[in-house]
C-alpha positions as CSV (number, residue, x, y, z in Angstrom):
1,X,89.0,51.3,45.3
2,X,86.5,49.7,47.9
3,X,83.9,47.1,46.3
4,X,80.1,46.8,47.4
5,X,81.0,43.7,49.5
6,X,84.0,45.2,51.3
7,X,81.5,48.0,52.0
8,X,78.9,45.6,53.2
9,X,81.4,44.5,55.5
10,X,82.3,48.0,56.8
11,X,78.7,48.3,57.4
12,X,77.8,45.1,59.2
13,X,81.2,46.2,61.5
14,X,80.0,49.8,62.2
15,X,76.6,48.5,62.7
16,X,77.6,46.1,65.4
17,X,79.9,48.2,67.2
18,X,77.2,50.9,67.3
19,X,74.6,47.8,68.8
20,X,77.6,47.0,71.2
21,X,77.9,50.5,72.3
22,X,74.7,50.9,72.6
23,X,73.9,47.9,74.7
24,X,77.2,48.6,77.1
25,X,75.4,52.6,77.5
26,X,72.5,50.9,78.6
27,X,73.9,48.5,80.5
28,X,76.1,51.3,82.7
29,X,72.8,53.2,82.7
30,X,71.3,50.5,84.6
31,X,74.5,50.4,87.0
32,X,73.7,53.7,87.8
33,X,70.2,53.8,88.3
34,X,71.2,50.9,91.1
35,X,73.9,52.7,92.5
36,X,71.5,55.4,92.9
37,X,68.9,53.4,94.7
38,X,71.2,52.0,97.1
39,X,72.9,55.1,98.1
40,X,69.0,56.6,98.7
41,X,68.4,53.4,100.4
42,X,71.2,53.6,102.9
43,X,70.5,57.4,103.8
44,X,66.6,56.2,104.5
45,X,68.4,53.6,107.0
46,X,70.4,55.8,108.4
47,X,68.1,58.8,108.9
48,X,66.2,55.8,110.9
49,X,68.9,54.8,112.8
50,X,69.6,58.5,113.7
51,X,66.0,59.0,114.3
52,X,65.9,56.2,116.7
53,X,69.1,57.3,118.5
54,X,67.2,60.6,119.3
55,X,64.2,59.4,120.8
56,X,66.0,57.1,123.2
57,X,68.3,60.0,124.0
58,X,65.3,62.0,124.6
59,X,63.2,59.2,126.4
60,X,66.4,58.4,128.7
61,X,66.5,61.9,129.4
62,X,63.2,62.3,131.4
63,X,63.9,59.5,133.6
């Protein structure tokens, strides 16, 4: 049979691998969110760059 201090210990185990898990979710989440932001980041460049490709195309055009 399991005694109050072998318990405690399951505890204070479950407990801290719960904390850990909870910490590394977080932590991924954060990874993410940056991902995200630097993918968004990269499109808004290159919309510019295409946008800027277009109006020299079109301002070379009318000379």
């Amino acid at each position: 049979m399991v005694d109050q201090e072998q318990l405690q210990r399951l505890v204070a185990k479950w407990t801290a691998d719960s904390d850990g898990y909870r910490a590394e979710a977080q932590r991924l989440e954060l990874n993410d969110r940056s991902r995200h932001a630097t993918s968004i980041a990269m499109l808004e460049a290159s919309a510019q760059a295409i946008d800027r490709c277009v109006l020299q195309i079109k301002t070379l055009g009318r000379f």
